[in-house]
mmCIF file as Biopython writes it, N, C-alpha, C and O atoms, coordinates in Angstrom:
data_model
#
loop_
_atom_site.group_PDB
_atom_site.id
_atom_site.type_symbol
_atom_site.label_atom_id
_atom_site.label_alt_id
_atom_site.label_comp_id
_atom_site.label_asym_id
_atom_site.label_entity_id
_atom_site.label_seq_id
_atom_site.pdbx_PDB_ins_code
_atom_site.Cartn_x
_atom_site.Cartn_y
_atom_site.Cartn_z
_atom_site.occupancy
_atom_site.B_iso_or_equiv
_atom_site.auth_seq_id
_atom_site.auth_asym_id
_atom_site.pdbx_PDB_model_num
ATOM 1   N N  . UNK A ? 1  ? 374.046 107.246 49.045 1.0 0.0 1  A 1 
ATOM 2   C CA . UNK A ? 1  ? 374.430 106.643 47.783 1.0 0.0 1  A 1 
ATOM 3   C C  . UNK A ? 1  ? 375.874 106.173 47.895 1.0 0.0 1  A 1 
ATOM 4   O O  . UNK A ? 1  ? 376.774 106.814 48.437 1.0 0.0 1  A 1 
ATOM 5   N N  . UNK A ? 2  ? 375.984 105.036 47.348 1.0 0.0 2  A 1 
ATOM 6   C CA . UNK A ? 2  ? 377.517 104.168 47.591 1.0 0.0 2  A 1 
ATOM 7   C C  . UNK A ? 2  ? 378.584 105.149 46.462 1.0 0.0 2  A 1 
ATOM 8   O O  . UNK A ? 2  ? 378.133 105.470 45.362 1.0 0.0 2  A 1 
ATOM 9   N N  . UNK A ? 3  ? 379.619 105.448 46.768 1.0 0.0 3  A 1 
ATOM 10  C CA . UNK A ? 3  ? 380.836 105.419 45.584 1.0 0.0 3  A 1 
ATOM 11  C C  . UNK A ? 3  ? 380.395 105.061 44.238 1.0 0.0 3  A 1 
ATOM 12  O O  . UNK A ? 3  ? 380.135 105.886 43.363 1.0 0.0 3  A 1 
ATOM 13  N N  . UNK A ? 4  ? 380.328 103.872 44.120 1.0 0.0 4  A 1 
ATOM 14  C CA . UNK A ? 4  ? 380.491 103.134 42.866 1.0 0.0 4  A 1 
ATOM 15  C C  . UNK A ? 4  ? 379.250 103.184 41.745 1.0 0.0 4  A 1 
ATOM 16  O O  . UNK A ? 4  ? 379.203 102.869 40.556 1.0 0.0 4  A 1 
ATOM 17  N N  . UNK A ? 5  ? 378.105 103.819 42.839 1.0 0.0 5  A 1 
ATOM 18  C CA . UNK A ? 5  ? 376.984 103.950 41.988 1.0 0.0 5  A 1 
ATOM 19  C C  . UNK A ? 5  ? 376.752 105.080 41.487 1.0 0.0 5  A 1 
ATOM 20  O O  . UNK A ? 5  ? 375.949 105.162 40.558 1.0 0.0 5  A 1 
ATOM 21  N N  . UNK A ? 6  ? 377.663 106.671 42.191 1.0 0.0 6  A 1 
ATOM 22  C CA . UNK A ? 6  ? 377.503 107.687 42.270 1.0 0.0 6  A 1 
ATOM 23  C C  . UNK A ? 6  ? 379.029 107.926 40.815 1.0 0.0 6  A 1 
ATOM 24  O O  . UNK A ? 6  ? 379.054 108.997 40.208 1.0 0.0 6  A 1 
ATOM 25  N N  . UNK A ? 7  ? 379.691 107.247 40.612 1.0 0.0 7  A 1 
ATOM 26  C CA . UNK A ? 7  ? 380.919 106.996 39.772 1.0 0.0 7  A 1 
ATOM 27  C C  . UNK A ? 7  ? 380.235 106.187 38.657 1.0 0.0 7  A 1 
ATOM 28  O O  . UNK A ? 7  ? 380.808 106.546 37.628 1.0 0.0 7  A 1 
ATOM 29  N N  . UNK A ? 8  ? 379.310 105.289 38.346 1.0 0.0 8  A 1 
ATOM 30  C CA . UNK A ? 8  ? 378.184 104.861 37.492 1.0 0.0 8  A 1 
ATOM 31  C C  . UNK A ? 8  ? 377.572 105.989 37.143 1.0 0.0 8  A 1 
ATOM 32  O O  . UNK A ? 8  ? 378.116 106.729 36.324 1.0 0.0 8  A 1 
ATOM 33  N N  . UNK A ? 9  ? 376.616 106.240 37.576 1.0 0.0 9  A 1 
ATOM 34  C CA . UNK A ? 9  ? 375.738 107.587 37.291 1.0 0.0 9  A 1 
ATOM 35  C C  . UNK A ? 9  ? 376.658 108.900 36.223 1.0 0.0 9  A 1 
ATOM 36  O O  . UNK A ? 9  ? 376.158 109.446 35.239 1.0 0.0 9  A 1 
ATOM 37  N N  . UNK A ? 10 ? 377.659 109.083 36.607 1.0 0.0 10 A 1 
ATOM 38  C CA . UNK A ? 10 ? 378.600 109.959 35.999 1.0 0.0 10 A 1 
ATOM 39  C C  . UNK A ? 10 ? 378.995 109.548 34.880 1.0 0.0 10 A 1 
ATOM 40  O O  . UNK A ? 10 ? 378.624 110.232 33.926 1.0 0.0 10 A 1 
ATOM 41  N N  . UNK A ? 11 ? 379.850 108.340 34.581 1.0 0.0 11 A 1 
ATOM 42  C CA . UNK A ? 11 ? 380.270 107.675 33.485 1.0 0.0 11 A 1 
ATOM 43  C C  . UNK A ? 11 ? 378.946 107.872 32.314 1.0 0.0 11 A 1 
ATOM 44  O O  . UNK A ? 11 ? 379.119 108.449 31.241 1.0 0.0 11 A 1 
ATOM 45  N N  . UNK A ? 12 ? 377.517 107.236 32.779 1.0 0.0 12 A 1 
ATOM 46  C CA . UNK A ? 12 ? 376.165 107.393 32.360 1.0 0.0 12 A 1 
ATOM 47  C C  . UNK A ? 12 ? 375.970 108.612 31.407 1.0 0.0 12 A 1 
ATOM 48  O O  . UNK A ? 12 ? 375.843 108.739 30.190 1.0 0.0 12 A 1 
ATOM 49  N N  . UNK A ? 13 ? 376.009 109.687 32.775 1.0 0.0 13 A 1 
ATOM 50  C CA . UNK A ? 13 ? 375.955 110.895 31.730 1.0 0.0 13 A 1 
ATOM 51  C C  . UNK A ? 13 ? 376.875 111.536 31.014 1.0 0.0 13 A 1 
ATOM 52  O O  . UNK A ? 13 ? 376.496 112.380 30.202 1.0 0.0 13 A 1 
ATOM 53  N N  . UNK A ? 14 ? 378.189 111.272 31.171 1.0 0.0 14 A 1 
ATOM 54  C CA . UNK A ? 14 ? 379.443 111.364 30.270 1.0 0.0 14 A 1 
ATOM 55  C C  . UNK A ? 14 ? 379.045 110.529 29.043 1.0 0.0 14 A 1 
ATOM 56  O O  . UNK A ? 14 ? 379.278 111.196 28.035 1.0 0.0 14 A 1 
ATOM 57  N N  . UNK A ? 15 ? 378.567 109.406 28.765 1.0 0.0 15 A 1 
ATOM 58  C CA . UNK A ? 15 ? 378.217 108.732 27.504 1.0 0.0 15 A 1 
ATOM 59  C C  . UNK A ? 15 ? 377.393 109.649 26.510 1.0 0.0 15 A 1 
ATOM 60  O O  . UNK A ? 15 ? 377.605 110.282 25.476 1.0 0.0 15 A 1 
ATOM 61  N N  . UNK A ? 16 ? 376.307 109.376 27.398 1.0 0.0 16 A 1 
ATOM 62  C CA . UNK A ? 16 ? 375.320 110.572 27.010 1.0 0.0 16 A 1 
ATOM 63  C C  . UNK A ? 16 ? 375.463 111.527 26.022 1.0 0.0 16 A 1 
ATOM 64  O O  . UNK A ? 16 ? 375.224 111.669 24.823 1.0 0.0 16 A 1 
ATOM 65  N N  . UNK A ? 17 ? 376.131 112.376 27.331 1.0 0.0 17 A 1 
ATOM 66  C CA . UNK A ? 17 ? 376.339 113.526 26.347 1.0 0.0 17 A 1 
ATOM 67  C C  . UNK A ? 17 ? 377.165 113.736 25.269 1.0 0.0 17 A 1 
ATOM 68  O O  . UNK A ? 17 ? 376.758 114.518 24.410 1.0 0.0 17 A 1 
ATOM 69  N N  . UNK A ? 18 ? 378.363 113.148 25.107 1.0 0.0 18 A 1 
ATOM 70  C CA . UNK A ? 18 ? 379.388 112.885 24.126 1.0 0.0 18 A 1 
ATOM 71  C C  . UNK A ? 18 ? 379.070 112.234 22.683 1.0 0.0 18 A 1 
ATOM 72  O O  . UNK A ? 18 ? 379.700 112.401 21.638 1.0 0.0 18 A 1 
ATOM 73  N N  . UNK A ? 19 ? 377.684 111.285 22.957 1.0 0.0 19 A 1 
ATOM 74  C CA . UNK A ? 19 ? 377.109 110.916 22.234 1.0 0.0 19 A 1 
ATOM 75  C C  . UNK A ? 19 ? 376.420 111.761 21.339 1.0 0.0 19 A 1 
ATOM 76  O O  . UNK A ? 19 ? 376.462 111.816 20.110 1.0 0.0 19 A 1 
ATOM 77  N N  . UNK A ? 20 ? 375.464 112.726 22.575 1.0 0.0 20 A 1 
ATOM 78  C CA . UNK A ? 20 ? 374.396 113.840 21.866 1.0 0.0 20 A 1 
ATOM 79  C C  . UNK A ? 20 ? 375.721 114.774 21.000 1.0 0.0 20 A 1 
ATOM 80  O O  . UNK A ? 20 ? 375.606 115.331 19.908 1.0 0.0 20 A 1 
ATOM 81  N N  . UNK A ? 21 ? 376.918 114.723 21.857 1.0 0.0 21 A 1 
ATOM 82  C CA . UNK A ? 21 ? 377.971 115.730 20.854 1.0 0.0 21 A 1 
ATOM 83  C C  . UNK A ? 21 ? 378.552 115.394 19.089 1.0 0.0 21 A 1 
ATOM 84  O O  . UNK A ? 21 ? 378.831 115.998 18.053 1.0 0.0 21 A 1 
ATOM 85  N N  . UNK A ? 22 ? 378.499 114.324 19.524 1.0 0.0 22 A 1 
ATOM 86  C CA . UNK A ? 22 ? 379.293 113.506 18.100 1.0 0.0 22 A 1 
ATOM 87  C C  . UNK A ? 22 ? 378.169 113.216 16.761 1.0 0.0 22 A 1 
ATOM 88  O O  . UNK A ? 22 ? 378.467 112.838 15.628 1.0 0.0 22 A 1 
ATOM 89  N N  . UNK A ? 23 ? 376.714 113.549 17.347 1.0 0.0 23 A 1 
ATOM 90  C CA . UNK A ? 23 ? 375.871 113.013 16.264 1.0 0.0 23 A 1 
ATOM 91  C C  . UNK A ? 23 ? 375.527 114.635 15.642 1.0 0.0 23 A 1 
ATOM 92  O O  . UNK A ? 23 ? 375.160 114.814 14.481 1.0 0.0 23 A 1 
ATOM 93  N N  . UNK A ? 24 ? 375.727 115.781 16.672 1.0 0.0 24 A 1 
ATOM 94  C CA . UNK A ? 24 ? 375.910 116.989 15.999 1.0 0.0 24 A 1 
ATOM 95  C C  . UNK A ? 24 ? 376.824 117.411 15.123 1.0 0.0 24 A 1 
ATOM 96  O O  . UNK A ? 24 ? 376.826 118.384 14.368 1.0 0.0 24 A 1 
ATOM 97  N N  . UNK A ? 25 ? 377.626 116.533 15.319 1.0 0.0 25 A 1 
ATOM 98  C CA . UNK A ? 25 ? 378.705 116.944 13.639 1.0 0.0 25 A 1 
ATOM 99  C C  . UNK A ? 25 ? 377.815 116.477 12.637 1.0 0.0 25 A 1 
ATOM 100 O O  . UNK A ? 25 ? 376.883 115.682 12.510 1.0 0.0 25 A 1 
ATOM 101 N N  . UNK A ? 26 ? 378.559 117.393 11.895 1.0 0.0 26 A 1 
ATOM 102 C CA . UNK A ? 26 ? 378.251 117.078 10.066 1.0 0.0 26 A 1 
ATOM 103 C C  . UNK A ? 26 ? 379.327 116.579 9.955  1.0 0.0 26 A 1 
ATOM 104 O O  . UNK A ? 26 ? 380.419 116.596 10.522 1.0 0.0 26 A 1 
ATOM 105 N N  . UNK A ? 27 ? 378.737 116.019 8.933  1.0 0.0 27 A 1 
ATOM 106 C CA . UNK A ? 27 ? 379.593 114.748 7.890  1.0 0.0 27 A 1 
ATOM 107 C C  . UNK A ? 27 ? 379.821 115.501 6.444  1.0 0.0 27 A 1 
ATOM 108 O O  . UNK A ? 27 ? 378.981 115.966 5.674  1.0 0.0 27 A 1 
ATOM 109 N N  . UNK A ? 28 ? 381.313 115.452 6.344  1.0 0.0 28 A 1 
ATOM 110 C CA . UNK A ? 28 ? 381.772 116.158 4.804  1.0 0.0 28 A 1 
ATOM 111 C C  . UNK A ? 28 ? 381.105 115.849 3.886  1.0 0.0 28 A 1 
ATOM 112 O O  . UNK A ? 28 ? 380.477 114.835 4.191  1.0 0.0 28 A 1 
ATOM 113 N N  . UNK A ? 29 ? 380.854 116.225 2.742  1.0 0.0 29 A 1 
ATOM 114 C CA . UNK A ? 29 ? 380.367 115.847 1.538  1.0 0.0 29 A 1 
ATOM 115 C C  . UNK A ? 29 ? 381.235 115.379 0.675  1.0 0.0 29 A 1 
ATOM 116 O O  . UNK A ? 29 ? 380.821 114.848 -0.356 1.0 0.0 29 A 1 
ATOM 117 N N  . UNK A ? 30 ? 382.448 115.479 0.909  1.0 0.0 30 A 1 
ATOM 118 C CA . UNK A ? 30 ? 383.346 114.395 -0.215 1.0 0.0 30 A 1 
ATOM 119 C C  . UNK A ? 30 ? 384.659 114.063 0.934  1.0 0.0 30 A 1 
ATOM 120 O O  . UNK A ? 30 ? 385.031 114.940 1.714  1.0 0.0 30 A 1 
ATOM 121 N N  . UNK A ? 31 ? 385.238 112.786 0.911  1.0 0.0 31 A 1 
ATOM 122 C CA . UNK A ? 31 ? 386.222 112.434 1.509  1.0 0.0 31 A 1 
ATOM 123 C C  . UNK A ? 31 ? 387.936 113.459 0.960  1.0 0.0 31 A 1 
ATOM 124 O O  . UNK A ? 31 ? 389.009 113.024 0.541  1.0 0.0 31 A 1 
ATOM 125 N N  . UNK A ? 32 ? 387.506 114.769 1.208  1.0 0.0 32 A 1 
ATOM 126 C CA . UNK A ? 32 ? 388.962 116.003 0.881  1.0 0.0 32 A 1 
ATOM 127 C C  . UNK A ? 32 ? 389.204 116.683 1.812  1.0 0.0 32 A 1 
ATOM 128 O O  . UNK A ? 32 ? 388.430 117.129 2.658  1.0 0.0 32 A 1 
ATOM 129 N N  . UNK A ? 33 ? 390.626 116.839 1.680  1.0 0.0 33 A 1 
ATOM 130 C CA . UNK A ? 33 ? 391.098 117.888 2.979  1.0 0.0 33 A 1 
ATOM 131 C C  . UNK A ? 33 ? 390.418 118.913 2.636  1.0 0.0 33 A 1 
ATOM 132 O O  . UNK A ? 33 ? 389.825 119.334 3.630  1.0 0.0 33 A 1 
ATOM 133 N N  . UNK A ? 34 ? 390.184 119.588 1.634  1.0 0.0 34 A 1 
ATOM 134 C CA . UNK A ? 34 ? 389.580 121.045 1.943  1.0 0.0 34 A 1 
ATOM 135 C C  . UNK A ? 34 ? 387.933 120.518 2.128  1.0 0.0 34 A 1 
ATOM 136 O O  . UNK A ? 34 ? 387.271 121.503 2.456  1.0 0.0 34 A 1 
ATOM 137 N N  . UNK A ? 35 ? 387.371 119.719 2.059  1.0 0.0 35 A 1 
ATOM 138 C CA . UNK A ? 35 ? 385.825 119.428 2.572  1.0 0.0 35 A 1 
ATOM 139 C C  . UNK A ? 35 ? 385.938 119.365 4.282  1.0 0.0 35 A 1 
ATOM 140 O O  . UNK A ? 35 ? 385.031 119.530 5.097  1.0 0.0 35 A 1 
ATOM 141 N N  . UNK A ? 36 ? 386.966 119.151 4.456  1.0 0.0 36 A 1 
ATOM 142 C CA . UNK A ? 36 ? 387.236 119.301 6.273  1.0 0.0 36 A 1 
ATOM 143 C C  . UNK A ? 36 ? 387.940 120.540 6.359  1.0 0.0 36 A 1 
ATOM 144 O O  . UNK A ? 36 ? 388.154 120.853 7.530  1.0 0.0 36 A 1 
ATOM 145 N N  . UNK A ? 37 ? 388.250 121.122 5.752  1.0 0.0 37 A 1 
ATOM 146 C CA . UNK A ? 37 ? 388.629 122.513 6.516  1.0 0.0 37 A 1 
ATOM 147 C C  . UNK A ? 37 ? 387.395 123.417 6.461  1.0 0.0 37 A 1 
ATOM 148 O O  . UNK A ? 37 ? 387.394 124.506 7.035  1.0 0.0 37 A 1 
ATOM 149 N N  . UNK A ? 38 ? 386.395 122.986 5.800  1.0 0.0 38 A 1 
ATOM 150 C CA . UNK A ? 38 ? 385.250 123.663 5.385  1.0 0.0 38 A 1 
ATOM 151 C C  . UNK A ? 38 ? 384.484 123.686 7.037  1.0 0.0 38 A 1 
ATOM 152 O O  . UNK A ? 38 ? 383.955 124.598 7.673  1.0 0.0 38 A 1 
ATOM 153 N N  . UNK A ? 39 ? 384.726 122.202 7.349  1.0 0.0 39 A 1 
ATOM 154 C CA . UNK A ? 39 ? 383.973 122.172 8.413  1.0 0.0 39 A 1 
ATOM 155 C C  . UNK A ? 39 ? 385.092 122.381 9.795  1.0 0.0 39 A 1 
ATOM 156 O O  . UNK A ? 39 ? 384.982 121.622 10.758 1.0 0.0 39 A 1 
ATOM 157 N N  . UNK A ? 40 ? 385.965 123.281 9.776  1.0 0.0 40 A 1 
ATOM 158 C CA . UNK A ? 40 ? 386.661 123.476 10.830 1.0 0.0 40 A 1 
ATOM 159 C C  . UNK A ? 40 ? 385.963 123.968 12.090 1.0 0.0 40 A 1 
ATOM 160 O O  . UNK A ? 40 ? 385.828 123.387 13.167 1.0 0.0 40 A 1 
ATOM 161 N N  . UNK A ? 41 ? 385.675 124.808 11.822 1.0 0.0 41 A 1 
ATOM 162 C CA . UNK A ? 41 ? 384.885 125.589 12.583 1.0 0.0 41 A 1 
ATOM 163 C C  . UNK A ? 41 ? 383.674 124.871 14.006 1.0 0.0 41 A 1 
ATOM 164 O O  . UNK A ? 41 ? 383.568 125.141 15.202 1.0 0.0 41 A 1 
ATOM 165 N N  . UNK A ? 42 ? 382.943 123.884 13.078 1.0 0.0 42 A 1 
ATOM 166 C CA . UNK A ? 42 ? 382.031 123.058 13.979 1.0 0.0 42 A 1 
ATOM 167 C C  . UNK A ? 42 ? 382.941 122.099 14.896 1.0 0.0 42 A 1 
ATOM 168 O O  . UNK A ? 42 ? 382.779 121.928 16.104 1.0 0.0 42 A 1 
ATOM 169 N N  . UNK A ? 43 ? 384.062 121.431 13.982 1.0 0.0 43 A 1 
ATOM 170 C CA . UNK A ? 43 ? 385.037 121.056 14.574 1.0 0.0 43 A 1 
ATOM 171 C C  . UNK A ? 43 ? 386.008 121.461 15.896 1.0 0.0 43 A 1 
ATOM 172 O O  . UNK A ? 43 ? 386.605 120.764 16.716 1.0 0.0 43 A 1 
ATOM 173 N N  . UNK A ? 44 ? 385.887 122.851 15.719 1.0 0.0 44 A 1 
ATOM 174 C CA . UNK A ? 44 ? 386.517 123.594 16.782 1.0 0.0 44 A 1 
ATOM 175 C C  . UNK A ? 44 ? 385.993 123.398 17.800 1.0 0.0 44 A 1 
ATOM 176 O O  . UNK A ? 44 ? 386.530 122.819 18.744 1.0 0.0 44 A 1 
ATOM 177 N N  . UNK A ? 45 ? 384.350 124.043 17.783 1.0 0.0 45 A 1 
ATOM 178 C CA . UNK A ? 45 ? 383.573 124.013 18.867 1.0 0.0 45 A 1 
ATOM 179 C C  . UNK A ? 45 ? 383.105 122.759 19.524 1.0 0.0 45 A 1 
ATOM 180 O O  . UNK A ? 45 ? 382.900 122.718 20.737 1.0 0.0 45 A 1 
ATOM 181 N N  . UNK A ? 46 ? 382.893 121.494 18.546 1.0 0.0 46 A 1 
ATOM 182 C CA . UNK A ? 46 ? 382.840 120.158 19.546 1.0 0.0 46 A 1 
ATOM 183 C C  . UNK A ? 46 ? 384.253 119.825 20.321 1.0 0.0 46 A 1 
ATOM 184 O O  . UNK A ? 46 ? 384.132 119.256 21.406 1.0 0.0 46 A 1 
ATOM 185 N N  . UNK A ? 47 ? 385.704 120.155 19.820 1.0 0.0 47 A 1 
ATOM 186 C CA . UNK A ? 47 ? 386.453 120.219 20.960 1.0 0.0 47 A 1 
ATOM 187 C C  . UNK A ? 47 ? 386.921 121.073 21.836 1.0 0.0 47 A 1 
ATOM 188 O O  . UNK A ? 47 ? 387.886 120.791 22.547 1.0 0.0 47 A 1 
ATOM 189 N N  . UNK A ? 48 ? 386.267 122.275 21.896 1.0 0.0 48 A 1 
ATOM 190 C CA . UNK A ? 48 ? 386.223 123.355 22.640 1.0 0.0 48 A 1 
ATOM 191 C C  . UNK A ? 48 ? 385.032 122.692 23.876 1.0 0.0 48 A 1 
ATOM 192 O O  . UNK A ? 48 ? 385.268 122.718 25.084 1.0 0.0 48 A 1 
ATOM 193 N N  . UNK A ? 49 ? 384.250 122.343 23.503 1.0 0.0 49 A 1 
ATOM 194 C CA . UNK A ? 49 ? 382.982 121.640 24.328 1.0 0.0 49 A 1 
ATOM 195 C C  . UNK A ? 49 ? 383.575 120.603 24.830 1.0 0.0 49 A 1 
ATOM 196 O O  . UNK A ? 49 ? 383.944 120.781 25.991 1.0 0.0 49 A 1 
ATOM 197 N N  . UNK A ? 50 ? 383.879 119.251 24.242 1.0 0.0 50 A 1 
ATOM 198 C CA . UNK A ? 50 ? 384.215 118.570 24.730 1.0 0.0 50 A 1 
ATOM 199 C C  . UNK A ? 50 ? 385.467 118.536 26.140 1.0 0.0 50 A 1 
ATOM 200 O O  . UNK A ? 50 ? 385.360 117.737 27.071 1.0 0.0 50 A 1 
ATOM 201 N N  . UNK A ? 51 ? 386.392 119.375 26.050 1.0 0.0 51 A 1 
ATOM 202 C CA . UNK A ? 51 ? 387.503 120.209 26.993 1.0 0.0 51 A 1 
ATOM 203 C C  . UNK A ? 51 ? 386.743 120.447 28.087 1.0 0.0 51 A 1 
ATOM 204 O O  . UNK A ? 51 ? 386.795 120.032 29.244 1.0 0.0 51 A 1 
ATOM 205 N N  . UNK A ? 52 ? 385.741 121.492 27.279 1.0 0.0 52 A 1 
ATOM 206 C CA . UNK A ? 52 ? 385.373 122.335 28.707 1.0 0.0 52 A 1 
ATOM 207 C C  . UNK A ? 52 ? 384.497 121.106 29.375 1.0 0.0 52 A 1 
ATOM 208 O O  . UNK A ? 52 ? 384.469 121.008 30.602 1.0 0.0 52 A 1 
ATOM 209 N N  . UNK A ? 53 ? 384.035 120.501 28.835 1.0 0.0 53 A 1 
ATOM 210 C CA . UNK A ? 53 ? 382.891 119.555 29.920 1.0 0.0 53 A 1 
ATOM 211 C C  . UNK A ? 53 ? 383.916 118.625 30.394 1.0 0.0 53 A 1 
ATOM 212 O O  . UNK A ? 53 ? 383.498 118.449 31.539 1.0 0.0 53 A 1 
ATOM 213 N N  . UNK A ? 54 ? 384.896 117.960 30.306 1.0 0.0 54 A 1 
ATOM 214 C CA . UNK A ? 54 ? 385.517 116.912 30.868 1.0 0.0 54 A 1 
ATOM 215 C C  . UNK A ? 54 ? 386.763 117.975 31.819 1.0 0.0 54 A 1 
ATOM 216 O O  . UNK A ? 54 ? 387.363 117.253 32.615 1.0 0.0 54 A 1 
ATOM 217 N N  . UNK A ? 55 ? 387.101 119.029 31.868 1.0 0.0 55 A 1 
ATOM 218 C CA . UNK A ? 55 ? 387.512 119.852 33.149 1.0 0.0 55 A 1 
ATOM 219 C C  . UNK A ? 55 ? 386.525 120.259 34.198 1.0 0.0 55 A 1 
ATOM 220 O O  . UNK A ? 55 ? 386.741 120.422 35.399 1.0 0.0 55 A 1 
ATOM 221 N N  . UNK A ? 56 ? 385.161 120.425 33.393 1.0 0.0 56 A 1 
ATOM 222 C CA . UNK A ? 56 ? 383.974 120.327 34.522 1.0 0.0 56 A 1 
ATOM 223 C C  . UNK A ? 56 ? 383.565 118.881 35.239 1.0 0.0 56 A 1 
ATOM 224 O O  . UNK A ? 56 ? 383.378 118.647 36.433 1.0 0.0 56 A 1 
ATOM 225 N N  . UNK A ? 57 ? 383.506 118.148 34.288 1.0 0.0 57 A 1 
ATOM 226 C CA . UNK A ? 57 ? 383.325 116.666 35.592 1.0 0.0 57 A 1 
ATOM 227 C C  . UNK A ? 57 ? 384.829 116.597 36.532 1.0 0.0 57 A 1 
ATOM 228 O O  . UNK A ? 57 ? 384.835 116.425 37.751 1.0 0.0 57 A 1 
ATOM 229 N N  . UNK A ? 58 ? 385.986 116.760 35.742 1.0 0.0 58 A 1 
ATOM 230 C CA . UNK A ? 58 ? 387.212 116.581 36.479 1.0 0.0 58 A 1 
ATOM 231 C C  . UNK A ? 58 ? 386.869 117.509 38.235 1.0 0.0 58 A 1 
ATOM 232 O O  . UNK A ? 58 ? 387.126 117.118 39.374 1.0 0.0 58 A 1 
ATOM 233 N N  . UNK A ? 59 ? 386.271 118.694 37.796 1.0 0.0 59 A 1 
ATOM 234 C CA . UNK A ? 59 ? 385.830 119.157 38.846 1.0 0.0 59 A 1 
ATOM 235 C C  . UNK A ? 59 ? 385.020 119.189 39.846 1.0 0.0 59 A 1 
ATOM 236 O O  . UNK A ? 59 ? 385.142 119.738 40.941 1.0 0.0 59 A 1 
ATOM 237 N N  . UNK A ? 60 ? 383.780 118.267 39.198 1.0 0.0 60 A 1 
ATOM 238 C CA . UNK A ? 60 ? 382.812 117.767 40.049 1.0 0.0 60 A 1 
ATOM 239 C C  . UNK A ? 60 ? 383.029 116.544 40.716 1.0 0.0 60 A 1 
ATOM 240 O O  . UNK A ? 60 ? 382.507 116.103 41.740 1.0 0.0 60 A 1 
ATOM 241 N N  . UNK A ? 61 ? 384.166 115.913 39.723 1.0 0.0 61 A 1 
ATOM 242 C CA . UNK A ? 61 ? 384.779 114.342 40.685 1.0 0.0 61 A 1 
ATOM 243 C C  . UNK A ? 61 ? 385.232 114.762 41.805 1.0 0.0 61 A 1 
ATOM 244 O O  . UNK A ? 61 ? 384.972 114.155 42.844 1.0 0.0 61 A 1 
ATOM 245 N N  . UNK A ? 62 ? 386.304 116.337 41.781 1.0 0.0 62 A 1 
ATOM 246 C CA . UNK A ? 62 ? 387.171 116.152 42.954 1.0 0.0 62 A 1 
ATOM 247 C C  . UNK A ? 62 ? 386.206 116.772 44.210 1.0 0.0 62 A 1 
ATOM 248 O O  . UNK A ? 62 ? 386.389 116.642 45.420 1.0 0.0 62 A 1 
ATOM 249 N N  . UNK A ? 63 ? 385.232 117.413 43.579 1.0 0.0 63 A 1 
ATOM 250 C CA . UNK A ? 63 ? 384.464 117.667 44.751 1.0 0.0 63 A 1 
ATOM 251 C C  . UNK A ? 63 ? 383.339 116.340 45.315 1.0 0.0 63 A 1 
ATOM 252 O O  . UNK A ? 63 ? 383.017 116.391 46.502 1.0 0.0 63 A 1 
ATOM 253 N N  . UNK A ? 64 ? 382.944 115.536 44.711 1.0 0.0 64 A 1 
ATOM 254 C CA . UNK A ? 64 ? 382.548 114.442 45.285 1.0 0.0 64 A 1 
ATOM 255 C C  . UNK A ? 64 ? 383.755 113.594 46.034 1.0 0.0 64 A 1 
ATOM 256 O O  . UNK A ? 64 ? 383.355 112.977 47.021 1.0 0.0 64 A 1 
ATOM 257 N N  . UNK A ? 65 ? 384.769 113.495 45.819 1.0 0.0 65 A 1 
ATOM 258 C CA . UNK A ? 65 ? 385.722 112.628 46.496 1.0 0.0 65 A 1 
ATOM 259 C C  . UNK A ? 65 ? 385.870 113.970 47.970 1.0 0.0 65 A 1 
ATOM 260 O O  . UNK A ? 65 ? 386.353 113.679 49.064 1.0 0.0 65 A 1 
ATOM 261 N N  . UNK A ? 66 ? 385.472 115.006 47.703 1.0 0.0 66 A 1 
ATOM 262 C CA . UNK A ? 66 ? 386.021 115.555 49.084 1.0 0.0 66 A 1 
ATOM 263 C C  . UNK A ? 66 ? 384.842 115.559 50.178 1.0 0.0 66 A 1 
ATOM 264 O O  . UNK A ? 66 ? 384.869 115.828 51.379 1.0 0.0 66 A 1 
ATOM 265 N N  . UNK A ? 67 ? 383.747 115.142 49.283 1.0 0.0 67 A 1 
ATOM 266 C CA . UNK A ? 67 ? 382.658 115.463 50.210 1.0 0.0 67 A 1 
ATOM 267 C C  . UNK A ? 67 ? 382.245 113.688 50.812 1.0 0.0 67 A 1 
ATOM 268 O O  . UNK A ? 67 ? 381.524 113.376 51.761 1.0 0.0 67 A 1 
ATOM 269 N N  . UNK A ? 68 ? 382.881 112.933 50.011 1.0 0.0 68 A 1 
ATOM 270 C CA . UNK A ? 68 ? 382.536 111.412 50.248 1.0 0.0 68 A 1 
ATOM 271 C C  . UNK A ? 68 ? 383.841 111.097 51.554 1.0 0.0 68 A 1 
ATOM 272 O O  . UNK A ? 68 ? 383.983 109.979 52.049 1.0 0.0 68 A 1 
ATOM 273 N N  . UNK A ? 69 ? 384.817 112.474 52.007 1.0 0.0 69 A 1 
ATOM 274 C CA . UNK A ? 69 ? 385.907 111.921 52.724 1.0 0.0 69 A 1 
ATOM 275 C C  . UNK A ? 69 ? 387.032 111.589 52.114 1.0 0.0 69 A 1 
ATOM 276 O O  . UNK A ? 69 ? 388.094 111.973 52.604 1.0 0.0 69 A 1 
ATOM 277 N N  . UNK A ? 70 ? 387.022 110.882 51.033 1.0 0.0 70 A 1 
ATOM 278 C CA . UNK A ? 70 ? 388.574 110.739 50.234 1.0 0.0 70 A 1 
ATOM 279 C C  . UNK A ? 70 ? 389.389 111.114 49.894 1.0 0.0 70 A 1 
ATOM 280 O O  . UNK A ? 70 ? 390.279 110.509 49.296 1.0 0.0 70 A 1 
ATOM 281 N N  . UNK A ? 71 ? 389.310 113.130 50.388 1.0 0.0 71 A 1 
ATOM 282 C CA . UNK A ? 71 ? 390.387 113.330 49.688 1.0 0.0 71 A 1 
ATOM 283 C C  . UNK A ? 71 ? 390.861 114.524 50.738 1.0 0.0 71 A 1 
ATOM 284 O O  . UNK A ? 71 ? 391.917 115.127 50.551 1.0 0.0 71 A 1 
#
């Protein structure tokens, strides 16, 4: 598999999933700061998730660049 298709494929499922992440929020019931602190919590955990999965590809990139020779 070439670089660029194997760097495709990734981007792919980075969409993906960020996608499947963002449609799991709830949506406030009135445009108020305290209707979003209500939902802190879910809030937390989609960027607690989001962190941890983009230090995990960060990690799976550098191991494809070492195994493709590049690094």
């Amino acid at each position: 598999m070439k670089k660029d298709r194997l760097i495709a494929l990734t981007d792919a499922v980075l969409a993906i999933i960020m996608t499947i992440l963002i449609l799991e929020l709830e949506k406030p019931t009135t445009p108020s700061l305290q209707a979003f602190w209500d939902l802190r919590q879910n809030f937390f955990a989609y960027f607690l998730c989001l962190f941890s999965f983009f230090f995990l590809v960060g990690i799976v990139m550098d191991g494809t660049k070492h195994i493709m020779g590049k690094g």
